[in-house]
C-alpha positions as a Markdown table, in Angstrom:
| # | Residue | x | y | z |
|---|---|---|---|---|
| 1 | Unk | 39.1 | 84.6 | 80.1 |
| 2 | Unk | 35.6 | 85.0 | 80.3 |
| 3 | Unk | 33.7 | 81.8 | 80.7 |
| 4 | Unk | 30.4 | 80.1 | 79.5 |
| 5 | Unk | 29.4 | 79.1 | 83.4 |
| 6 | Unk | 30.0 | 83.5 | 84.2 |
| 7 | Unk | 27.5 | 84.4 | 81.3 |
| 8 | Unk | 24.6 | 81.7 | 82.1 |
| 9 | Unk | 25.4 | 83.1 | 86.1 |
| 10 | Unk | 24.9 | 86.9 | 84.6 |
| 11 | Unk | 21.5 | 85.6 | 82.5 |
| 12 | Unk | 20.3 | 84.1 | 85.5 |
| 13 | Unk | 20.8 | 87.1 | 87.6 |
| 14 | Unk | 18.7 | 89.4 | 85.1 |
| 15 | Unk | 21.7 | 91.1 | 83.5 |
| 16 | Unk | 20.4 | 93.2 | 80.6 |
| 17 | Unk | 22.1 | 94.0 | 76.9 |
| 18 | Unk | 20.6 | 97.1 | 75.5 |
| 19 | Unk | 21.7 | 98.5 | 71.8 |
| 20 | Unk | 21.7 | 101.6 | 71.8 |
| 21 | Unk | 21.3 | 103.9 | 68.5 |
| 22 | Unk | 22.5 | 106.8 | 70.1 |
| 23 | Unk | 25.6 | 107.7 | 70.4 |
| 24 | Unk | 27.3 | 108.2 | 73.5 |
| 25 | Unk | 28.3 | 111.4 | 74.5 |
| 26 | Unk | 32.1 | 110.3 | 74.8 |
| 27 | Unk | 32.2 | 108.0 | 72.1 |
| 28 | Unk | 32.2 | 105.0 | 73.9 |
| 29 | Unk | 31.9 | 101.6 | 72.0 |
| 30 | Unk | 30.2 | 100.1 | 75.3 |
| 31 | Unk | 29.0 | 100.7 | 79.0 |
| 32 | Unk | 28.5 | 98.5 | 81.9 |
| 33 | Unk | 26.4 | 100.3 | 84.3 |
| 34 | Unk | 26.7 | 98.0 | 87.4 |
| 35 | Unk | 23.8 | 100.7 | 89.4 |
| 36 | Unk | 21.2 | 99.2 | 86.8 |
| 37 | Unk | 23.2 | 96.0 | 85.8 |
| 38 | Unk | 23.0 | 96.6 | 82.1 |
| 39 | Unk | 25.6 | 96.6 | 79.4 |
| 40 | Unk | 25.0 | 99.0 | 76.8 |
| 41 | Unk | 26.4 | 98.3 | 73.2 |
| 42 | Unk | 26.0 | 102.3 | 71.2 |
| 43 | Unk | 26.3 | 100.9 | 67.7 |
| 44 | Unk | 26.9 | 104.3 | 66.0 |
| 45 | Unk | 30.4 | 103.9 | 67.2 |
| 46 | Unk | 30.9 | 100.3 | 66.1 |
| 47 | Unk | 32.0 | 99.9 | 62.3 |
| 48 | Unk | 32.9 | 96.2 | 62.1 |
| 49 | Unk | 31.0 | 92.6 | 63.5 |
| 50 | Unk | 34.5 | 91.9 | 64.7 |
| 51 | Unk | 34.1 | 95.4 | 66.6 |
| 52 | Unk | 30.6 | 94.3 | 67.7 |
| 53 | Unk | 31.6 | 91.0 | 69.2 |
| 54 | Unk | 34.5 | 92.4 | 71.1 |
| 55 | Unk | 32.6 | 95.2 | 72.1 |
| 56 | Unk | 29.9 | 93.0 | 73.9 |
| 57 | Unk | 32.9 | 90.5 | 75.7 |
| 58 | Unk | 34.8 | 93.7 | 76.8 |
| 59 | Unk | 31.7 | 94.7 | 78.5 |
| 60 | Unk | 30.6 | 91.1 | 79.7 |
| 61 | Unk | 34.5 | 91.4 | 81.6 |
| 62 | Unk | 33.5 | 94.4 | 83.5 |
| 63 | Unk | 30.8 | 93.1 | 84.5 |
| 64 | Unk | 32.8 | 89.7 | 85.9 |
| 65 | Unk | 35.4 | 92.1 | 87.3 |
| 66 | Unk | 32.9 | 94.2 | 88.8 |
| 67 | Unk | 31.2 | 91.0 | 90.5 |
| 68 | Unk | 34.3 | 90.1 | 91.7 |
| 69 | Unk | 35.6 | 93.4 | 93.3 |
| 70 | Unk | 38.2 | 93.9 | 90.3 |
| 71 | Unk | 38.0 | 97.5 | 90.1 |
| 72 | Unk | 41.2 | 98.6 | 89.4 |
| 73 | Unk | 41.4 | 96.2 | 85.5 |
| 74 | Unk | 42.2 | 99.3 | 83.1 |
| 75 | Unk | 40.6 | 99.0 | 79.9 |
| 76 | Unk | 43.7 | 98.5 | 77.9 |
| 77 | Unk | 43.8 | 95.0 | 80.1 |
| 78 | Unk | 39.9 | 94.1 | 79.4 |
| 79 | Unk | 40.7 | 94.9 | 75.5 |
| 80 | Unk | 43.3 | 92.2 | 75.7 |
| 81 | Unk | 41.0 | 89.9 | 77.9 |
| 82 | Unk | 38.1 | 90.4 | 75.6 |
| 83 | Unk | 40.1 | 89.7 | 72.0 |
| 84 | Unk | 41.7 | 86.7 | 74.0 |
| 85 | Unk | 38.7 | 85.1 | 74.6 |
| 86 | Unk | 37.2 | 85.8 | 71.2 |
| 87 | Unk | 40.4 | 84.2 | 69.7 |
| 88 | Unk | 40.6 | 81.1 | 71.7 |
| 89 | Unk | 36.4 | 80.5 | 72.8 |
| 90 | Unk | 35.2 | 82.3 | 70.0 |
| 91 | Unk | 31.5 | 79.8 | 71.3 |
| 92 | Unk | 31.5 | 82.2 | 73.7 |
| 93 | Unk | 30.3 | 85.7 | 71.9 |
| 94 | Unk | 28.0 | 83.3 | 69.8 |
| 95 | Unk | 26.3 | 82.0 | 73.2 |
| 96 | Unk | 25.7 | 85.1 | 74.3 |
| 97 | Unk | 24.2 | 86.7 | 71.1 |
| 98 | Unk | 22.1 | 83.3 | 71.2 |
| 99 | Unk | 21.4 | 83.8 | 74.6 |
| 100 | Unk | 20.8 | 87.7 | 74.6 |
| 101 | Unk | 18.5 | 87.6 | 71.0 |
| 102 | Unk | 21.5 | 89.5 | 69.5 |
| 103 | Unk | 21.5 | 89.5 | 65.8 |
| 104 | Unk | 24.5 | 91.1 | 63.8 |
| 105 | Unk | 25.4 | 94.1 | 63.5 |
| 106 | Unk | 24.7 | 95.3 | 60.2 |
| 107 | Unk | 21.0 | 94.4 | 60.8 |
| 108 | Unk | 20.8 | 96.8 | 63.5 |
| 109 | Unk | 22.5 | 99.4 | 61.3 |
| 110 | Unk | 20.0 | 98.9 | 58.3 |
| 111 | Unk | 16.8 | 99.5 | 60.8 |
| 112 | Unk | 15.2 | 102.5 | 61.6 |
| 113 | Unk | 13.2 | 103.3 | 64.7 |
| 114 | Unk | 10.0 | 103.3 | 62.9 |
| 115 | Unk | 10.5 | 100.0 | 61.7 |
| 116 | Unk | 11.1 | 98.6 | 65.4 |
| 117 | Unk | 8.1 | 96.1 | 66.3 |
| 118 | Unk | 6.7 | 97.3 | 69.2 |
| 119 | Unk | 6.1 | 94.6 | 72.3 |
């Protein structure tokens, strides 16, 4: 299971969380895109916060997998993984929304790109 100490390592190391508002092209829920170490969440495709938390520890595994050369971990295995840990550290999706600025879901689905503040 994914673990508190892996996620402050990933912060540390400048991994990035980016919500996208387009969708992906396959319909993916989420990405982990080790060349640019960035875990993409494509919220058209999520319709649940439950769907939205699992979403962003499914992608969190890869990433762990990826650091560790576990290449082979389908994703039917990293599903399991990921509703696993949300079952029995359910501390750990919340630490990494708190960590990553990550509000819920719904908010991100009421906003437009207009009303984005820009840095």
């Amino acid at each position: 299971m994914l673990t508190k100490k892996e996620v402050i390592q990933f912060y540390q190391d400048g991994l990035e969380v980016k919500l996208r508002r387009k969708r992906h092209p396959e319909k993916l829920k989420g990405d982990y895109d080790p060349s640019h170490f960035e875990i993409s969440v494509f919220l058209p495709e999520l319709v649940s916060e439950f769907e939205f938390g699992v979403t962003l520890l499914h992608e969190f595994i890869h990433a762990r997998d990826e650091r560790k050369g576990v290449l082979d971990k389908n994703d039917e295995k990293v599903e399991v993984e990921a509703h696993a840990t949300n079952d029995k550290r359910p501390h750990i999706l919340e630490f990494i929304k708190d960590l990553y600025h990550i509000g819920k879901l719904k908010d991100y689905k009421k906003r437009t790109v207009s009303g984005r503040k820009k840095a």
